[in-house]
C-alpha atoms as a printed R data frame, in Angstrom:
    type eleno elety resid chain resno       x      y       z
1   ATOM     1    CA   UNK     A     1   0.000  0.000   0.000
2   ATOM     2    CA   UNK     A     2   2.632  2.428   0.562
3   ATOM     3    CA   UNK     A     3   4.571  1.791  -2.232
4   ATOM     4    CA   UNK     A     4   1.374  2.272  -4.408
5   ATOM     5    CA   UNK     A     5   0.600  5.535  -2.514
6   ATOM     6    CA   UNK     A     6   4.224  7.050  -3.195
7   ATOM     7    CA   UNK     A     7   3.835  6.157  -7.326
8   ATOM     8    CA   UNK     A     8   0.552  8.192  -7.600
9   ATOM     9    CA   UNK     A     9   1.537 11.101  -5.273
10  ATOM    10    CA   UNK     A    10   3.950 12.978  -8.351
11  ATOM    11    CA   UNK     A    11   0.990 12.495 -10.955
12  ATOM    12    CA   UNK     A    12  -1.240 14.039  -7.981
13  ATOM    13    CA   UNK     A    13   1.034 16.708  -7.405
14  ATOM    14    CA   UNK     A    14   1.605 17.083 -11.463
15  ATOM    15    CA   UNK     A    15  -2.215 17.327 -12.246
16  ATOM    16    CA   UNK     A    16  -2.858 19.668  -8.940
17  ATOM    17    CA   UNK     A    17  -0.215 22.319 -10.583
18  ATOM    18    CA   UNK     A    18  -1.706 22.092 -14.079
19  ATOM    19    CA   UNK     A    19  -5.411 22.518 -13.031
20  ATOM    20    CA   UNK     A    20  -6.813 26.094 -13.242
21  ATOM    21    CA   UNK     A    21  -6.868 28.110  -9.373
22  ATOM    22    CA   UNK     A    22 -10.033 29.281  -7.914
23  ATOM    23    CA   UNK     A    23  -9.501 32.860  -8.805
24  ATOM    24    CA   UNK     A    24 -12.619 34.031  -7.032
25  ATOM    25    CA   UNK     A    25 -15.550 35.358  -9.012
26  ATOM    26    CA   UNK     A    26 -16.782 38.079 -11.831
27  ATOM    27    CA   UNK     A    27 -20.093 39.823 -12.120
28  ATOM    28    CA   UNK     A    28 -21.425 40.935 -15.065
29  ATOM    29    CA   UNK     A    29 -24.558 43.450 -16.424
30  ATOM    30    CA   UNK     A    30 -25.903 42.468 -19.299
31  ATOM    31    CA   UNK     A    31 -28.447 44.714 -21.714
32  ATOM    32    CA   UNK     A    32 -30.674 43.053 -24.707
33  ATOM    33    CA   UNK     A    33 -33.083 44.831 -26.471
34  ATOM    34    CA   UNK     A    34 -35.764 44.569 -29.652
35  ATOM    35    CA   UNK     A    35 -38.183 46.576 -31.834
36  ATOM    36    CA   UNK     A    36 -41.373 46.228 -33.242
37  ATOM    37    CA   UNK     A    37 -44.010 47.477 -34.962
38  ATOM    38    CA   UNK     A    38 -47.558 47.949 -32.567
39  ATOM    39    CA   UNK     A    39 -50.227 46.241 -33.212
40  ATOM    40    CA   UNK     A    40 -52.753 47.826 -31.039
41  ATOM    41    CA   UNK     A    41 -53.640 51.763 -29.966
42  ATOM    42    CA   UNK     A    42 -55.282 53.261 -26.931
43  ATOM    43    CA   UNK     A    43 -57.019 56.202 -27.319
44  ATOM    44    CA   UNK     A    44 -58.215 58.422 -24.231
45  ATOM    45    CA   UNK     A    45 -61.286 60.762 -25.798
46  ATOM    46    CA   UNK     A    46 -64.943 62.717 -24.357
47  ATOM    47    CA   UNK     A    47 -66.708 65.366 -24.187
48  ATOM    48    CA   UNK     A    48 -66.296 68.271 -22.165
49  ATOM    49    CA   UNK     A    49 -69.747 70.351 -22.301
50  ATOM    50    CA   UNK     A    50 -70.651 73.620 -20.317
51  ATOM    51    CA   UNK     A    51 -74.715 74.405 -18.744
52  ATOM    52    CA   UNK     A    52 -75.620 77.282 -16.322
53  ATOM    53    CA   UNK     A    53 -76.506 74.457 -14.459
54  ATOM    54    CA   UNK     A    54 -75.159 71.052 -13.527
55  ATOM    55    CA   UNK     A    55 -78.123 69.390 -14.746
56  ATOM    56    CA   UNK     A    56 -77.811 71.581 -17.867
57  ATOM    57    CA   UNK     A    57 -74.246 70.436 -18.798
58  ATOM    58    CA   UNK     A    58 -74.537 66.888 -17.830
59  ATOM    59    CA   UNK     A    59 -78.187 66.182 -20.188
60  ATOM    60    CA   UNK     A    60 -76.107 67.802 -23.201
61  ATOM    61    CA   UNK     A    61 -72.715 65.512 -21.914
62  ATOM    62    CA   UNK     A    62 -74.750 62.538 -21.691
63  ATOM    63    CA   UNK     A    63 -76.430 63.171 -25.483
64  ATOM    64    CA   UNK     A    64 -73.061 64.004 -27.086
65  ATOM    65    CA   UNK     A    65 -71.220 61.120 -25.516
66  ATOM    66    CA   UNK     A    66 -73.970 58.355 -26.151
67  ATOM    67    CA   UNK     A    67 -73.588 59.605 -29.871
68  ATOM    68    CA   UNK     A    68 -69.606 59.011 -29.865
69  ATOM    69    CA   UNK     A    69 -70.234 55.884 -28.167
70  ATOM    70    CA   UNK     A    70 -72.536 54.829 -31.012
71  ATOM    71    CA   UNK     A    71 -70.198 56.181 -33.360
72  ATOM    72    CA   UNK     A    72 -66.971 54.007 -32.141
73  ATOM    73    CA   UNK     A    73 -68.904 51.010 -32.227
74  ATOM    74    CA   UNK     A    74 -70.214 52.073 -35.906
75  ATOM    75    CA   UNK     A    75 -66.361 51.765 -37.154
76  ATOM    76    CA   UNK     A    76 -66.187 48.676 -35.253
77  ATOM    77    CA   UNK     A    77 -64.783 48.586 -32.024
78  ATOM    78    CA   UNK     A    78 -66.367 46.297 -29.498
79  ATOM    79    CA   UNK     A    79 -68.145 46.914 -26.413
80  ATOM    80    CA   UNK     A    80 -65.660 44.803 -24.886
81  ATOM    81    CA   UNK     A    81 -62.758 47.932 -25.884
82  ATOM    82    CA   UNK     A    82 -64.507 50.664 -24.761
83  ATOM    83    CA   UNK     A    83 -64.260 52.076 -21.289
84  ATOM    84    CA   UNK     A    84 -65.044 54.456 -19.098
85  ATOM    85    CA   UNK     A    85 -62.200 56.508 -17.687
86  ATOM    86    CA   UNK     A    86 -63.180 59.662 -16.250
87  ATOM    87    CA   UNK     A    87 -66.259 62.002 -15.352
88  ATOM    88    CA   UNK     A    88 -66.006 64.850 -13.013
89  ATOM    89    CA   UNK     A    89 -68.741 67.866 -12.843
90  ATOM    90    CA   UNK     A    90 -66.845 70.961 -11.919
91  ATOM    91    CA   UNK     A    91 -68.243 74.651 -11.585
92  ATOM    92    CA   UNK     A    92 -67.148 77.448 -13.556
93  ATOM    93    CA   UNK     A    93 -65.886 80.322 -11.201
94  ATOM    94    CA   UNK     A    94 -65.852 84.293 -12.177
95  ATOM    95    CA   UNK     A    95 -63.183 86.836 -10.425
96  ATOM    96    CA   UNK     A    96 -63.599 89.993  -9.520
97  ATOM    97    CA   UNK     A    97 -61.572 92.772  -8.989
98  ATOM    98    CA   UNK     A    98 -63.695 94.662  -6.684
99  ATOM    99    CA   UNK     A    99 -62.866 94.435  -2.917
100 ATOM   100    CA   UNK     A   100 -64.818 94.484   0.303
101 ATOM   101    CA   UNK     A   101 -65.296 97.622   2.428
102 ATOM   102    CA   UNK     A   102 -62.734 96.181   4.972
103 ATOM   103    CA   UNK     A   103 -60.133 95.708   1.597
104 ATOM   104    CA   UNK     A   104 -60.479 92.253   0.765
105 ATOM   105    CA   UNK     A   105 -61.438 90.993  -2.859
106 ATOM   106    CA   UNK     A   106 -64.672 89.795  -3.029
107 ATOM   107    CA   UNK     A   107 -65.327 85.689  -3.468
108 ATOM   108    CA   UNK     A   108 -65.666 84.176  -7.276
109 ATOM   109    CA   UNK     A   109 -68.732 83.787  -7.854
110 ATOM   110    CA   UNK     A   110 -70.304 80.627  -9.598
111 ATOM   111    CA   UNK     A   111 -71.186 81.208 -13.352
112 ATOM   112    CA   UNK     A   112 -72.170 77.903 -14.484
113 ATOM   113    CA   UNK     A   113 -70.919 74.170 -14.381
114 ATOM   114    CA   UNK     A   114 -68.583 71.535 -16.870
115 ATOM   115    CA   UNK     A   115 -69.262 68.358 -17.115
116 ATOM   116    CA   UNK     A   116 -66.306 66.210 -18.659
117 ATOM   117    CA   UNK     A   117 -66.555 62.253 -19.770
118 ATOM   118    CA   UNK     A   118 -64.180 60.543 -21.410
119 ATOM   119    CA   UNK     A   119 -63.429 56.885 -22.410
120 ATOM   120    CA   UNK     A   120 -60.552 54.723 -23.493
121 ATOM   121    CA   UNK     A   121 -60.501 52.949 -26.609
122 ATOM   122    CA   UNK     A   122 -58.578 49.881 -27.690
123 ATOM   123    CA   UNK     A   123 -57.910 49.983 -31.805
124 ATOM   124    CA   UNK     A   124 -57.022 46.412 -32.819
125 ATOM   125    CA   UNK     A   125 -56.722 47.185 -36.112
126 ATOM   126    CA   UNK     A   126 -54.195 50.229 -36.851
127 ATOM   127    CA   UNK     A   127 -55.266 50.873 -40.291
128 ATOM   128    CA   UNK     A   128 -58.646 51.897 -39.303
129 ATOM   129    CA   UNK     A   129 -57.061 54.507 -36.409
130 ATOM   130    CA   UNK     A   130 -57.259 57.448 -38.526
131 ATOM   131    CA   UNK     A   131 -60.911 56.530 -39.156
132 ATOM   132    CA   UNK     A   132 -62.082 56.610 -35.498
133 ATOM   133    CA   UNK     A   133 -59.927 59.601 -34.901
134 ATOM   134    CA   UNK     A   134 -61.741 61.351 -37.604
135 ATOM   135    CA   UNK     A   135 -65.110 59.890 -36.901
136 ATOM   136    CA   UNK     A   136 -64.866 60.552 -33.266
137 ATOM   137    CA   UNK     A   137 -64.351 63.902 -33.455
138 ATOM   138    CA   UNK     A   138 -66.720 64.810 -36.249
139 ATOM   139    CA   UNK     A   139 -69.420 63.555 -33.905
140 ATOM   140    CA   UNK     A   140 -68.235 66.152 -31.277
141 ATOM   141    CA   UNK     A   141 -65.804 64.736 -29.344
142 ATOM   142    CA   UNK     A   142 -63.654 67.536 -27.934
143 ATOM   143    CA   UNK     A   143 -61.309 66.360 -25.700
144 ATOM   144    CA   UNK     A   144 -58.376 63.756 -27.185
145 ATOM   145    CA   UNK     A   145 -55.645 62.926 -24.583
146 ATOM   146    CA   UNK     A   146 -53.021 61.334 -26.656
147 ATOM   147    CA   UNK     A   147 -52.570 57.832 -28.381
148 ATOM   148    CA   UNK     A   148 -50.675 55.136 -26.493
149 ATOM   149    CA   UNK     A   149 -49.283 52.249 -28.812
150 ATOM   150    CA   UNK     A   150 -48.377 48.474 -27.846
151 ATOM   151    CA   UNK     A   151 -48.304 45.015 -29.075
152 ATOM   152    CA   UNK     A   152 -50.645 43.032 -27.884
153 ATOM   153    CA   UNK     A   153 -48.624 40.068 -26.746
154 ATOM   154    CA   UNK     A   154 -45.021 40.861 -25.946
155 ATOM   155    CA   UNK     A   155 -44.159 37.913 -24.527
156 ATOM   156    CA   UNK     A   156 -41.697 36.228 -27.365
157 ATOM   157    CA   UNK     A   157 -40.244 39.595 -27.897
158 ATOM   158    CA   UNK     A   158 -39.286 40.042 -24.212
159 ATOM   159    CA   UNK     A   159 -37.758 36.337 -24.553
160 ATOM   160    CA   UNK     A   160 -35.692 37.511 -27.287
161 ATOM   161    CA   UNK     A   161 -34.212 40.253 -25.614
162 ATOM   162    CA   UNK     A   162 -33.544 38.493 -22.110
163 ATOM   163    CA   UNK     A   163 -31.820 36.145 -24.601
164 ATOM   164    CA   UNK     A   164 -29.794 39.082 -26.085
165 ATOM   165    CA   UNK     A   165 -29.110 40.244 -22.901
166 ATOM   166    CA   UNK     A   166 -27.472 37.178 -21.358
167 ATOM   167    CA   UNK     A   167 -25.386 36.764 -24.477
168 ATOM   168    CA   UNK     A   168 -24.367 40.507 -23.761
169 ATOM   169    CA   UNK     A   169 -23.428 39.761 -20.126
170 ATOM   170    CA   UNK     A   170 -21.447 36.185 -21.470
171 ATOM   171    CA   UNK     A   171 -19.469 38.504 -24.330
172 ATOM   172    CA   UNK     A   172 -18.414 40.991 -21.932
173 ATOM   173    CA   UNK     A   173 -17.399 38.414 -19.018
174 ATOM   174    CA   UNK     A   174 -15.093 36.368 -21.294
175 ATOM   175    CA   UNK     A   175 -13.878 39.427 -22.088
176 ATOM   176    CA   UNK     A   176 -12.408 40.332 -19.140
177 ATOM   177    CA   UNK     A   177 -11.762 36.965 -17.794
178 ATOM   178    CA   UNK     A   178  -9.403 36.984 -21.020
179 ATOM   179    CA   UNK     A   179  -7.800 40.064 -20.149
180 ATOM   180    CA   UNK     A   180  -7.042 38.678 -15.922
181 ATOM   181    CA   UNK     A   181  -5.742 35.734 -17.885
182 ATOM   182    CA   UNK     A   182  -8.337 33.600 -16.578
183 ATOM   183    CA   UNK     A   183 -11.528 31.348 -17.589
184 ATOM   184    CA   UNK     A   184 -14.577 31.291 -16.456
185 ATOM   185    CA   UNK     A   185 -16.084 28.936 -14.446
186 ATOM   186    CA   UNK     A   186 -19.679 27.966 -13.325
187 ATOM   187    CA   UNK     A   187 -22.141 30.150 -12.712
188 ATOM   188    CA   UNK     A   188 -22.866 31.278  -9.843
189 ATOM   189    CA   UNK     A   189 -26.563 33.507 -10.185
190 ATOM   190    CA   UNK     A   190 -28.299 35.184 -12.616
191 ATOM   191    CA   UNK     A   191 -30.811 38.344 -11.537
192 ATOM   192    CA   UNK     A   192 -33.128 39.736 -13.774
193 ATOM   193    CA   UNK     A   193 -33.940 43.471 -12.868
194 ATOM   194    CA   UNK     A   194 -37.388 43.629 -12.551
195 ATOM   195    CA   UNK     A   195 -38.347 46.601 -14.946
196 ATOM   196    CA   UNK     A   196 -41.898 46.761 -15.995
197 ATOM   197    CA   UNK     A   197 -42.016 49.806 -17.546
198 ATOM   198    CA   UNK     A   198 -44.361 50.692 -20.723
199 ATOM   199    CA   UNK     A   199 -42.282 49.767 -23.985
200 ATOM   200    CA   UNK     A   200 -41.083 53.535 -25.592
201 ATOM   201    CA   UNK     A   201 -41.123 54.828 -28.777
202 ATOM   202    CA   UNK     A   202 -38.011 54.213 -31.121
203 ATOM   203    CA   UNK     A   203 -38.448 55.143 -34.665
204 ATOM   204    CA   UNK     A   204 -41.217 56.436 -36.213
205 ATOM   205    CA   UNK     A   205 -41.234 54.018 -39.672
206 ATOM   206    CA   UNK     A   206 -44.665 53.451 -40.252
207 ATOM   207    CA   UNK     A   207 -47.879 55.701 -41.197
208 ATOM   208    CA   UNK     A   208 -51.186 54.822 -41.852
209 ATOM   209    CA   UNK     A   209 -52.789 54.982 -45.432
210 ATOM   210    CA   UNK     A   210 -55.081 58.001 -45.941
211 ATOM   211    CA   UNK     A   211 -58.525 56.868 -46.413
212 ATOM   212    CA   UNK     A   212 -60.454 59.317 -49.441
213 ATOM   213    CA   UNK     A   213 -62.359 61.337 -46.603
214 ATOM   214    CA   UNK     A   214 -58.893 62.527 -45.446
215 ATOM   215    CA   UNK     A   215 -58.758 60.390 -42.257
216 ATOM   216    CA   UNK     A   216 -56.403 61.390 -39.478
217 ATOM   217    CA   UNK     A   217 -52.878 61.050 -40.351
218 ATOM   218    CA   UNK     A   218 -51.404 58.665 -37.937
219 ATOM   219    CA   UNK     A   219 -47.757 57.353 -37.285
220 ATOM   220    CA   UNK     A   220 -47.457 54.343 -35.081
221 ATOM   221    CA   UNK     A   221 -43.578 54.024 -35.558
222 ATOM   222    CA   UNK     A   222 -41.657 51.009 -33.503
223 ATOM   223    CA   UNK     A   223 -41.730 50.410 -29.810
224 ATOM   224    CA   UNK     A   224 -38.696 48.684 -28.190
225 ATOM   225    CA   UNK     A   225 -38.581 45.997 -25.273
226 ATOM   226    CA   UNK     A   226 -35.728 45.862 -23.211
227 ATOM   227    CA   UNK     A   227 -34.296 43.507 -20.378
228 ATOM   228    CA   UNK     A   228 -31.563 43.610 -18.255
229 ATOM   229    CA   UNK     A   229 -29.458 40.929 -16.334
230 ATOM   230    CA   UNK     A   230 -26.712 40.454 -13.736
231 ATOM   231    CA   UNK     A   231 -24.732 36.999 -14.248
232 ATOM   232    CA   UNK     A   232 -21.966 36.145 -11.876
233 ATOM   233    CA   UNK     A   233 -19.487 33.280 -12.781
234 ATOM   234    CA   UNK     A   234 -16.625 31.561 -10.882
235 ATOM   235    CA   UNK     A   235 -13.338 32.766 -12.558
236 ATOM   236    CA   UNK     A   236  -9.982 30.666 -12.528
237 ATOM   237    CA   UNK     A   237  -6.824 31.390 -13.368
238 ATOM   238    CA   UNK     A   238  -4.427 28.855 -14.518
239 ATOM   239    CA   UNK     A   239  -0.942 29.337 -12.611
């Protein structure tokens, strides 16, 4: 047994100097990132009406946005996309210069009410965005609060950029593991920052075809869907 013991002990002590040394560990941030065209709109529109009374305001409201309503679901949105999303009844104040006996300006006085409504609206089909822009305000819509843009099901394209940003973090890490003269090794975690913030505009590419009636000219550009990493790997270095 001890003569055995003594014959492997050199190739023990050969193949202990050649393997690489625990060098300790590198962490890396990686960014991926992809664009794509939307596929669906949300537009934020009412009616904003004025009465010398509240009842006044709110019966001409209620007419004007039963008639938009009707009118969205005319170019063919569905019940299912249309929802309410505000309605406030406000009064309308007047201000007067003119100041009390003891000096101090008189109170505003109360010179009739506004009624506001508005709904959101979900535009599966882009080409016909124009349209209901057009439409909707023809029929007396007066208040539009911008268009919001988004694909529908982002899933596979936030897969391809959690993809892109691993391979990001990987490039970088071999990188400098080349450059310590060193490999790496297992790893040891990966985080995911946990971003879930609303896709932004990149590059406005796209615009909508004009329909004959002159439809709203409408861009819907690219939207881009990002994702973000931390990988940490064991690094040795070969002595």
């Amino acid at each position: 047994m001890m003569r055995t013991f003594l014959s492997l002990a050199p190739l023990a002590i050969m193949a202990g100097l050649a393997a690489p040394a625990f060098a300790g560990t590198i962490a890396i941030n990686g960014h991926g990132e992809v664009s794509a065209a939307p596929d669906t709109a949300y537009v934020t529109s009412g009616v904003t009406t004025q009465g010398t009374t509240a009842r006044e305001a709110l019966d001409e409201n209620t007419a004007a946005m039963a008639e938009l309503i009707a009118t969205l679901k005319d170019a063919g949105i569905e019940a299912r996309d249309i929802q309410t999303s505000g309605f406030s009844v406000s009064p309308n104040y007047v201000y007067s210069d003119q100041r009390t006996p003891s000096g101090y300006t008189q109170p505003p006085k109360i010179s009739g009410y506004q009624v506001s409504n508005s709904v959101t609206v979900r535009v599966r089909a882009l080409d016909t965005l124009g349209g209901v822009l057009d439409r909707a305000v023809t029929v007396g819509a007066n208040t539009i609060n911008g268009v919001n843009f988004a694909v529908a099901d982002p899933a596979d394209l936030y897969k391809q950029a959690r993809k892109q940003a691993f391979a990001d973090a990987l490039g970088n890490a071999e990188l400098y593991a080349e450059a310590a003269n060193g490999t790496l090794g297992d790893i040891v975690t990966i985080e995911e920052a946990q971003n879930y913030a609303q896709p932004q505009p990149y590059m406005v590419k796209a615009m909508a075809e004009a329909a004959p009636r002159a439809d709203v000219p409408v861009q819907a550009g690219e939207l881009t869907f990002s994702a973000d990493v931390s990988v940490k790997w064991d690094l040795s270095q070969t002595k």
